[in-house]
N, C-alpha and C positions, 0 to 999 in steps of 0.2 A: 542516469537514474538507476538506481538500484533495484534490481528486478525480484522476484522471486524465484528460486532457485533448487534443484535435489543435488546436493552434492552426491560424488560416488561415494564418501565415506558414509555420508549417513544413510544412503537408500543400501549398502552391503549392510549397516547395522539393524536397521528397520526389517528389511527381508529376512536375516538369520533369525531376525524374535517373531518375526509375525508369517511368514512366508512360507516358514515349511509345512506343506498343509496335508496332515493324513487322513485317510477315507474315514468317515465315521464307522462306528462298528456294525456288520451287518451293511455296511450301501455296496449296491453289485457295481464292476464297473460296466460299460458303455459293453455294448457287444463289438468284437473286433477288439478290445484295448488290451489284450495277449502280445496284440501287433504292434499296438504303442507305444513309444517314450514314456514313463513314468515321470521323467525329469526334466522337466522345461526352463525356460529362460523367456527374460522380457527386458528388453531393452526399455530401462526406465528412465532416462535422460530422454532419449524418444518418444514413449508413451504420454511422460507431461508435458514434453513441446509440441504434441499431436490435441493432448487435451482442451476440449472451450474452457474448461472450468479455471486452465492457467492463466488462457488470455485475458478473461475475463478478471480475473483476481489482481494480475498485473495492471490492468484499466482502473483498476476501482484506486490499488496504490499510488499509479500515475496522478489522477485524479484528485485523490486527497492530499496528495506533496504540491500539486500547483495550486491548489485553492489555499493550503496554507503558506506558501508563498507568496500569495500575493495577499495575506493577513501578514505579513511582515516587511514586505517591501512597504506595503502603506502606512503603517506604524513607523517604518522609519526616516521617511518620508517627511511624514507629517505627525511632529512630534507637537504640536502645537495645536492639535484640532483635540475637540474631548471624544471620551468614548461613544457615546451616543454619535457623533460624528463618522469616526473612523468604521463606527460600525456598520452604519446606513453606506459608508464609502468602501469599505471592502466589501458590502452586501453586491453592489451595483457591479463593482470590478470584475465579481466572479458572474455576474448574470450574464450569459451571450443566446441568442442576441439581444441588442439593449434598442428602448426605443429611443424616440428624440427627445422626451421627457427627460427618458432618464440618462441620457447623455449630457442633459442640458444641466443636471441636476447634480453630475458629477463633477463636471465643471465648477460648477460653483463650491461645492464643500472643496475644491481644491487650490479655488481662490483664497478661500475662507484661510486653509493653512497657509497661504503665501501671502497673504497681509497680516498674519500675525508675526510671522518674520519679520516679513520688515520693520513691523512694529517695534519688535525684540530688539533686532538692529538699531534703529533709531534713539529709541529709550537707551539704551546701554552706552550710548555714544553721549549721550548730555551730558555737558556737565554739572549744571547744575538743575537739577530736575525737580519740578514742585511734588509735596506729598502726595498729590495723584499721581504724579505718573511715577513715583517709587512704589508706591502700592501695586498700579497697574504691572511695573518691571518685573516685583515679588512675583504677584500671581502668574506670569508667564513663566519666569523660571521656574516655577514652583507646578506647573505645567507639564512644560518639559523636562523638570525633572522625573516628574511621575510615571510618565510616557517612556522615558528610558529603562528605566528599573522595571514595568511591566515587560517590554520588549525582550527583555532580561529573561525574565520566566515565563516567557512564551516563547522562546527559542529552545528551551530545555522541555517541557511541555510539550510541545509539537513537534518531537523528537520522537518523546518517549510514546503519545499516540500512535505517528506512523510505523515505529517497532513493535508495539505492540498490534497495529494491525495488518501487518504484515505478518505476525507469528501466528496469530491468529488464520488466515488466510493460506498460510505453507499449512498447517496441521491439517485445514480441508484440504486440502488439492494431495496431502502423503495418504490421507482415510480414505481418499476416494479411488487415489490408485491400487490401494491394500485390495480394498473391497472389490474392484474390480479385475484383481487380480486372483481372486480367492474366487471370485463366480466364474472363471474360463473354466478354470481349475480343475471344479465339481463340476463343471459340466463337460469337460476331458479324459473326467477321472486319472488326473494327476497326483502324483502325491506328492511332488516334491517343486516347488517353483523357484529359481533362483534368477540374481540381476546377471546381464548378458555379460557384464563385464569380469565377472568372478567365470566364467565360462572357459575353457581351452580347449576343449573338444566337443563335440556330440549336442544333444540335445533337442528337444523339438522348440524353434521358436513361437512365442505365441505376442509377440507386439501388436501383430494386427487386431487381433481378437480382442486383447485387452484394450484397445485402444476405442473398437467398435463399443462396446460395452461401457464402458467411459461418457462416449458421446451419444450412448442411448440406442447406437443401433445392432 
């Protein structure tokens, strides 16, 4: 499953535009900060694997790639049920836990698809079939052809959701570590913060802090 992620490339381009942070004009620093690093570092590949807001945001992704998973396994499944079906039948798939009602209820829209099959099966094999059941044949094809071509553009659909909510969701978790990286900062009286990995020597580390400030504490 495809996680959410800061690569090192983007988190050095994000910190060079946002990161380097100077004192406002006029703010005194901290008393003692003669003694301090001006130049800090944050290990930010650590910061968002320490952060709730990642795990949380990864849950929610997890979450929506399986629920739309199982809107497409059932679709293709059960090409032969109507929408109003498949609907009520993916509503159920995703519900946990389910009661005996509604186990019992699943069951049956899954019969429902598997005697239309057969149906399909049977009818296609006659050979000489009355105007009903060529009718009837039509409409099944006519069915499942529908149901295919839909599953069609809900595969590209439910694509383009989950990356889009996914990008969505990397942009909170980069503004939150910004942010929380900007408030140690000013209250360090730093001026300059950069990712640990552009680092070779020196520097004060401050992951923890940012890290604390992140999850609130």
């Amino acid at each position: 499953m495809k996680q959410i992620t800061l690569s090192s490339i983007a988190c050095l381009a994000a910190l060079a535009a946002v990161l380097v942070l100077s004192c406002p004009a006029g703010a005194q620093a901290p008393a003692g900060a003669g003694a301090q690093a001006t130049i800090a570092m944050v290990d930010i590949q650590k910061a968002a694997a320490d952060y709730k807001g990642m795990k949380a945001a990864n849950d929610e992704i997890n979450k929506l790639v399986n629920d739309l998973k199982t809107d497409i396994e059932a679709r293709a499944t059960h090409k032969l049920m109507t929408e109003s079906e498949l609907t009520e039948l993916v509503t159920l798939k995703k519900k946990t836990p389910r009661t005996d009602p509604e186990n019992k209820r699943m069951d049956e829209l899954e019969k429902i698809g598997k005697t239309r099959d057969e149906e399909l099966n049977t009818l296609s094999q006659k050979a000489e079939p009355t105007d009903a059941e060529r009718a009837r044949l039509r409409e099944l094809k006519d069915l499942s052809n529908k149901n295919t071509a839909a599953l069609a553009t809900l595969n590209d659909d439910y694509g383009q959701q989950v990356d889009k909510r996914r990008s969505e969701l990397q942009d909170k978790v980069n503004a939150d570590l910004l942010a929380a990286v900007a408030k140690v900062a000013t209250q360090k009286g730093l001026a300059t913060v950069i990712d640990k990995i552009a680092v070779l020597y020196g520097g004060l580390d401050i992951t923890d802090d940012v890290v604390k400030a992140l999850n609130g504490g």
